[in-house]
C-alpha positions as CSV (number, residue, x, y, z in Angstrom):
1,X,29.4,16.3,-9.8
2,X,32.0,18.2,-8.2
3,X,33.0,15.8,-6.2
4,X,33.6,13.6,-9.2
5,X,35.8,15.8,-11.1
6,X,37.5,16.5,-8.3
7,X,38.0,12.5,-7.8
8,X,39.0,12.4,-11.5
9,X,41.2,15.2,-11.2
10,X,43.3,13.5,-8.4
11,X,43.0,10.2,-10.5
12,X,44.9,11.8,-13.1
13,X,47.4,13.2,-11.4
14,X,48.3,10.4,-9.4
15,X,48.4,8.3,-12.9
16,X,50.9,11.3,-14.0
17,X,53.4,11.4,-11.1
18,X,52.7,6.7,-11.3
19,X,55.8,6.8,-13.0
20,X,58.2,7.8,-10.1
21,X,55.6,6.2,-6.9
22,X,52.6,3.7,-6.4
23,X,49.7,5.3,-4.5
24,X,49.2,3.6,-0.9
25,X,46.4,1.3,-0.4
26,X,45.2,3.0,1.8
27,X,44.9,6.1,-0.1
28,X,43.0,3.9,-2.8
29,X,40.7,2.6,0.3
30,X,39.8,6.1,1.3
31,X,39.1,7.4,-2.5
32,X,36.8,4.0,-3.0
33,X,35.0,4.8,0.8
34,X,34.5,8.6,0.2
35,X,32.8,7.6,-3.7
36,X,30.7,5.1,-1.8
37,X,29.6,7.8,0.8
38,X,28.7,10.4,-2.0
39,X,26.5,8.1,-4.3
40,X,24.4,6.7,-1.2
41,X,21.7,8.7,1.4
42,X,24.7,10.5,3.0
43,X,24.6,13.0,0.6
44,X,21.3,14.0,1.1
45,X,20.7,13.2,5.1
46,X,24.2,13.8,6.6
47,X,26.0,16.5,4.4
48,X,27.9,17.7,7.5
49,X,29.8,14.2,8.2
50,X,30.7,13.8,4.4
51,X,32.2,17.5,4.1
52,X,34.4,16.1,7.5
53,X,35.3,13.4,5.1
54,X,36.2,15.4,2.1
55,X,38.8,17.7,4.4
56,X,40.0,14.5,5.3
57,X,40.7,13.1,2.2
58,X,41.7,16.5,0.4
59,X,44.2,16.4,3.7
60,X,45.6,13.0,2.8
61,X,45.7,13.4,-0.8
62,X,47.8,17.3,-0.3
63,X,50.2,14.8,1.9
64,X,50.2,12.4,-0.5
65,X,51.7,14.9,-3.5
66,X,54.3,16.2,-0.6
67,X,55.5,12.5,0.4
68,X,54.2,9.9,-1.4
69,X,56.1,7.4,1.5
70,X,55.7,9.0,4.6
71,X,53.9,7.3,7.4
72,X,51.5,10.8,7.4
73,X,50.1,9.9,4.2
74,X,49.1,6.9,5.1
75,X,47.5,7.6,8.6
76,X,45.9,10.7,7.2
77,X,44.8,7.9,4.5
78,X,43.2,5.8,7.0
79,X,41.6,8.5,8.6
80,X,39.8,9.7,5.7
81,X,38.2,6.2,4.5
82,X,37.0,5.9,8.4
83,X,35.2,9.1,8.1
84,X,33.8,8.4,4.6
85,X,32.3,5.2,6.2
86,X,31.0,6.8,9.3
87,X,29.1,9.4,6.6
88,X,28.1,6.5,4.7
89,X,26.6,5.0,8.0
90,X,25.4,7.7,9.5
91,X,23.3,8.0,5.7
92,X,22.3,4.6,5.4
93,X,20.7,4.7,9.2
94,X,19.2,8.0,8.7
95,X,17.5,6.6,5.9
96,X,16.1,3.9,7.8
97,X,15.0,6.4,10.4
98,X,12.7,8.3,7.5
99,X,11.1,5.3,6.1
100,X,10.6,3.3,9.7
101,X,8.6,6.9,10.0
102,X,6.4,6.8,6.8
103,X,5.5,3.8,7.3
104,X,4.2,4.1,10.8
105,X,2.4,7.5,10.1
106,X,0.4,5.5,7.1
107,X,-0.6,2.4,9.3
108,X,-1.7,4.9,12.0
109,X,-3.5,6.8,9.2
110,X,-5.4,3.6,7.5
111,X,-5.8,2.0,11.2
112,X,-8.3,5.6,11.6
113,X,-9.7,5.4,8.3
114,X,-10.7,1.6,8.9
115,X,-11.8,2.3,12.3
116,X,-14.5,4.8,11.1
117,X,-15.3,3.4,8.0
118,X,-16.3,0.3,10.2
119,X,-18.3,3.0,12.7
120,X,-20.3,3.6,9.5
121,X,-21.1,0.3,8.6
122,X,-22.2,-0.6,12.4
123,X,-24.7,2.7,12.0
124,X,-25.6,1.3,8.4
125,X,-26.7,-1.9,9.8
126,X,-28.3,0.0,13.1
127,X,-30.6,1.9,10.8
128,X,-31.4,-1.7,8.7
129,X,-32.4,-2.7,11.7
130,X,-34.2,-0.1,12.7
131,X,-36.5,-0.1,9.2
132,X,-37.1,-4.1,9.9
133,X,-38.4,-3.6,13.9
134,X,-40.6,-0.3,12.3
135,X,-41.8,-2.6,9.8
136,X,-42.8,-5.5,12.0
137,X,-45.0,-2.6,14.4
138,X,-47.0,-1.6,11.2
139,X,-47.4,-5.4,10.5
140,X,-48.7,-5.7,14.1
141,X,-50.7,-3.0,14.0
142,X,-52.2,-4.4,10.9
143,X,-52.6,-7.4,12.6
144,X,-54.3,-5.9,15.8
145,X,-56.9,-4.2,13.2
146,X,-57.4,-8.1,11.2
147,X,-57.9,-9.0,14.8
148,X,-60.9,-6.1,15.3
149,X,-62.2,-7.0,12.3
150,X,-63.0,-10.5,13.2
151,X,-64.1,-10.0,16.8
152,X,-66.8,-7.9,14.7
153,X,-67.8,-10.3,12.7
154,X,-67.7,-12.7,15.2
155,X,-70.1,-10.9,17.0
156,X,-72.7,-10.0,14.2
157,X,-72.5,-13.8,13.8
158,X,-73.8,-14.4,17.4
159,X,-76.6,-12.2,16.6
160,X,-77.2,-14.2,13.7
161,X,-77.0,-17.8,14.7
162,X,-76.5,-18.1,18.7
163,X,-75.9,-21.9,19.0
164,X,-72.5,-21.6,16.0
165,X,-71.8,-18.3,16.3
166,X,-70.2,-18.5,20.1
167,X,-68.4,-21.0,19.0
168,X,-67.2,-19.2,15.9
169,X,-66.3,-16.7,17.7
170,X,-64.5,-18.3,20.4
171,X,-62.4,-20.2,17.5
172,X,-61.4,-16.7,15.9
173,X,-60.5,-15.1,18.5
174,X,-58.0,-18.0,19.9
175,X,-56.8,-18.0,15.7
176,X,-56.1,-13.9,15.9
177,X,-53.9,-14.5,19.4
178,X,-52.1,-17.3,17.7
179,X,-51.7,-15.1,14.7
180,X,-50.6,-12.3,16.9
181,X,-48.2,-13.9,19.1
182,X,-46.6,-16.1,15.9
183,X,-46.4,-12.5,14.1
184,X,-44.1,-10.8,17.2
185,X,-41.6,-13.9,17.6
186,X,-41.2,-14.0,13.9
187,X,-40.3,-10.5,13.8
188,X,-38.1,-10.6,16.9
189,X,-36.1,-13.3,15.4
190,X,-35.9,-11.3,11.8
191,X,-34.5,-8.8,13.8
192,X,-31.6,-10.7,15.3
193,X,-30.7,-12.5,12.6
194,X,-30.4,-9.6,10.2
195,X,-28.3,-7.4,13.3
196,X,-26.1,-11.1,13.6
197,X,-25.4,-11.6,10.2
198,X,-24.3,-7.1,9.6
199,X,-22.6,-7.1,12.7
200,X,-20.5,-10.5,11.4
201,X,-20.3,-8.9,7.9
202,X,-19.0,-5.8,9.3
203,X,-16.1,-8.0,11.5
204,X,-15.2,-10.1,9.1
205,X,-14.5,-7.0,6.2
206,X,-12.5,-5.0,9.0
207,X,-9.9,-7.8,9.7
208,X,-10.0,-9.2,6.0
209,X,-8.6,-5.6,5.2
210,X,-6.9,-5.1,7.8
211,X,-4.7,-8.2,7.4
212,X,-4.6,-7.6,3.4
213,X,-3.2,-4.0,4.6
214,X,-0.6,-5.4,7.2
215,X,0.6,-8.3,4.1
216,X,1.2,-5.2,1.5
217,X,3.4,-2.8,4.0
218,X,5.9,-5.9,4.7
219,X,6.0,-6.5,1.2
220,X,6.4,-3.5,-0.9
221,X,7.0,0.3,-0.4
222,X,3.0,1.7,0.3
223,X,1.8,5.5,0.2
224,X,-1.5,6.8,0.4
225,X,-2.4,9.5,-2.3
226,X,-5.7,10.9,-3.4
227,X,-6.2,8.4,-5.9
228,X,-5.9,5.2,-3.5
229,X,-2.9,3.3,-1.9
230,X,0.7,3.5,-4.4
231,X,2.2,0.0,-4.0
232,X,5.6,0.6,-5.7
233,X,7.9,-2.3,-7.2
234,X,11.5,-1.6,-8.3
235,X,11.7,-2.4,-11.5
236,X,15.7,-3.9,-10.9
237,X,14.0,-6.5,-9.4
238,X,11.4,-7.2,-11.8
239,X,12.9,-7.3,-14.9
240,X,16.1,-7.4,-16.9
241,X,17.5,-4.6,-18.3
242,X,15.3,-3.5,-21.4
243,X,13.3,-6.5,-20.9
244,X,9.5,-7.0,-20.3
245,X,9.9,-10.7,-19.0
246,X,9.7,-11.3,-15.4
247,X,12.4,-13.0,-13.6
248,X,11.6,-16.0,-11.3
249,X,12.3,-14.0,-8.4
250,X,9.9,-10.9,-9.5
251,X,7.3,-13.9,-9.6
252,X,7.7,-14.8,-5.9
253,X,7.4,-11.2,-5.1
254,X,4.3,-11.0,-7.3
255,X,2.7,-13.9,-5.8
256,X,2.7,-12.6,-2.4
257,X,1.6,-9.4,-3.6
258,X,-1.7,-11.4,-5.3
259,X,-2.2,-13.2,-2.1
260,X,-2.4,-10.1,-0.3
261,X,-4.7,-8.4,-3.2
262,X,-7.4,-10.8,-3.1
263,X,-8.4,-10.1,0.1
264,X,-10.0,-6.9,-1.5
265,X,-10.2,-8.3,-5.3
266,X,-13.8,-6.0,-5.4
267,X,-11.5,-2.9,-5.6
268,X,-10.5,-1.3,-8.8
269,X,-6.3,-2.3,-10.1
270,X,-4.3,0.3,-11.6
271,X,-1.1,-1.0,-13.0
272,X,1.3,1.6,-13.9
273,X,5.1,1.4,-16.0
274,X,7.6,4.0,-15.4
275,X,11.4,4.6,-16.9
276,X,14.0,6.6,-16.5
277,X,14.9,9.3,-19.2
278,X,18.1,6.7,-20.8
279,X,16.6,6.2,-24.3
280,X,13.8,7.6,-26.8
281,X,10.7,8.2,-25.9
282,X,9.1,5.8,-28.0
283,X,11.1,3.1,-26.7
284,X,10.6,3.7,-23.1
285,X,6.9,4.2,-24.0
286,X,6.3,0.7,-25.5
287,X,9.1,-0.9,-22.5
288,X,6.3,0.7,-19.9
289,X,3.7,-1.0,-21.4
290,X,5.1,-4.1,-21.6
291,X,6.2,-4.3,-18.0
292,X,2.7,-2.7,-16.8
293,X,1.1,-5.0,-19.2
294,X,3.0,-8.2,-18.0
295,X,2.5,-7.5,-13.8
296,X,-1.1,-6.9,-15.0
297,X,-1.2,-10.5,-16.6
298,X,0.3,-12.0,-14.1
299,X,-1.8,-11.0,-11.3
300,X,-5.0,-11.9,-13.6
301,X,-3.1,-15.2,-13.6
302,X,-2.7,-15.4,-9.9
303,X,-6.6,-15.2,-9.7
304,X,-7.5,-11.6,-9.0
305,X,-10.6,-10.7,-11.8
306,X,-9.7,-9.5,-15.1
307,X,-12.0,-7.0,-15.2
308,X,-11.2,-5.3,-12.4
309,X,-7.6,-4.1,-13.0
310,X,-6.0,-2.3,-15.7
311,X,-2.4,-1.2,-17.3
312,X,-1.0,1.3,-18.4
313,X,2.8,2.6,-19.5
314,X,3.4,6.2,-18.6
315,X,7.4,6.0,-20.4
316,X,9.2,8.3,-18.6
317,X,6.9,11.2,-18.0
318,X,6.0,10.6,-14.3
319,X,9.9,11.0,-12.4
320,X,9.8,10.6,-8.6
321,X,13.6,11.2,-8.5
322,X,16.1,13.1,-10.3
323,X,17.4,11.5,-13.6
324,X,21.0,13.2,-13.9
325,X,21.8,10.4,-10.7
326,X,22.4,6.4,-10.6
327,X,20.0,6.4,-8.0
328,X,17.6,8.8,-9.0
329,X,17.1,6.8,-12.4
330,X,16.8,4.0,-9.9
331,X,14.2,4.6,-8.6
332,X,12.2,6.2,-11.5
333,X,12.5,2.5,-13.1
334,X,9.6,1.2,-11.3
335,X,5.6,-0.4,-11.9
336,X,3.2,1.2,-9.8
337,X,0.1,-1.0,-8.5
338,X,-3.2,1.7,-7.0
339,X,-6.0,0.0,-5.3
340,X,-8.3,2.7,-5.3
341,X,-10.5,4.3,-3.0
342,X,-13.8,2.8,-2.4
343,X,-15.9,6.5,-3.6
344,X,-14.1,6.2,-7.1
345,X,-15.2,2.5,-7.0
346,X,-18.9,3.1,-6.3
347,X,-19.1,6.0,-8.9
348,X,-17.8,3.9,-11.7
């Protein structure tokens, strides 16, 4: 703010002495590059370069109420718009630098978090398997005892009719072994089959979310908080001004987002609306459900289940920036889409 009055201030009194010289162009160039500088990152992540910036220009503009013509003016001018850039670089690239960070901390982070959720589901399918080979002993003990059961009576009918009771015998016995050995290699193949078809289960989940997480990180701005994974829109690029319709450009944005969503379409949608603090509260309540309500829609449209996502609009109650800026209202105007965490799916 103070560097806008103090903007204004020189405005004005270069509009009062207009009458007797014209301010240099490349006094106006340096004004116009220092503004630029203050409203972007550089005010925030390279303060140091913008105050070498402001002597500058306080420097040119002292020069400038001395001798409006001289050559000084100019070249301390020039000098002073190529250090407002160089803050406004130096901003703009630390700025990069931060989110090229987050966003490689929070793929290392879900790389973990899929890694041992997988080493969970290979244990959950070990001890399946483990119940199926435990139950196919009992049957085999149960089996062995059938078998017993008719050697016995194979033998009691010996005793009772010698000429068909050998051969009885004989004929039960061969019928128990048959049993027996049928018994083990339909077990052994249970077995496999049910370890083949977890262990594919298990491989095919891990890359179906892995590839659904790598989609949503080139798409859309992605944090990890305790109620599931933020994917943040701008609303700028959603919507109009004031409006709740969606341009055609938000809808090619959208459509990759679905794409990427259905991949895990079994996990719970929140859709959130957010404004800035411009307006009443009652109007930026109902504009917040409008634009939550209409990404909702159009998602349900896209194919992902209606029943499994929900909208909300939250007004202007929920800043993740400072409203007395441009950019802080920014990036307050936004729709917030949370997949969330498996445990709150399973205990709904």
């Amino acid at each position: 703010m103070k560097t806008t009055q103090f903007l204004i201030l020189v405005t004005a009194v270069a509009l009062f002495a207009g009458c007797a010289t014209v301010t240099p162009k490349e006094l106006l160039n340096a004004r116009s590059a220092y503004r630029d500088a203050s409203a972007g990152p550089a005010a925030q992540l390279a303060p140091a370069e913008l105050h070498v910036a402001n002597l500058a220009l306080n420097l040119a503009e002292q020069s400038f109420r001395k001798d409006p013509d001289s050559y000084q003016t100019r070249d301390l001018a020039y000098i002073a718009q190529r250090k407002s850039e160089l803050a406004g670089a130096l901003g703009a690239m630390a700025a990069d630098k931060a989110r090229t960070a987050n966003a490689d901390a929070y793929f290392q982070k879900k790389q973990t978090e899929i890694v041992a959720q997988g080493k969970q589901d290979l244990k959950d399918s070990e001890k399946r398997t483990a119940e199926i080979v435990a139950q196919g002993k009992q049957d085999l003990r149960d089996s062995k005892a059938q078998t017993a059961e008719i050697v016995k009576q194979g033998k009691q009918d010996l005793r009772d009719s010698e000429k068909r009771s050998a051969a009885q015998a004989v004929v039960a016995a061969d019928k128990a072994s048959q049993d027996l050995s049928d018994s083990k290699k339909l077990m052994a193949a249970q077995a496999v089959v049910a370890a083949d078809k977890a262990s594919r289960d298990l491989s095919d989940s891990e890359k179906r979310t892995s590839d659904a997480l790598d989609e949503l990180v080139k798409l859309v701005a992605v944090r990890e908080e305790a109620r599931g994974l933020v994917l943040t829109l701008s609303g700028s690029i959603l919507f109009r001004s004031g409006e709740t319709i969606l341009l055609p450009s938000a809808q090619v944005k959208l459509s990759q987002v679905a794409e990427a969503l259905l991949a895990v379409r079994a996990r719970k949608l929140i859709v959130e609306g957010h404004t800035d603090s411009q307006g009443s509260d009652s109007s930026n309540l109902d504009l917040s459900k409008g634009r939550a309500n209409a990404v909702r829609d159009y998602l349900v449209q896209r194919g992902y289940p209606a029943d499994r996502i929900e909208a909300y609009g939250l007004g202007e109650g929920r800043p993740i920036a400072d409203n007395a800026s441009a950019e802080g209202r920014a990036n307050n105007r936004r729709v917030e889409i949370i997949i969330e965490r498996e445990s709150q799916k399973s205990n709904q």
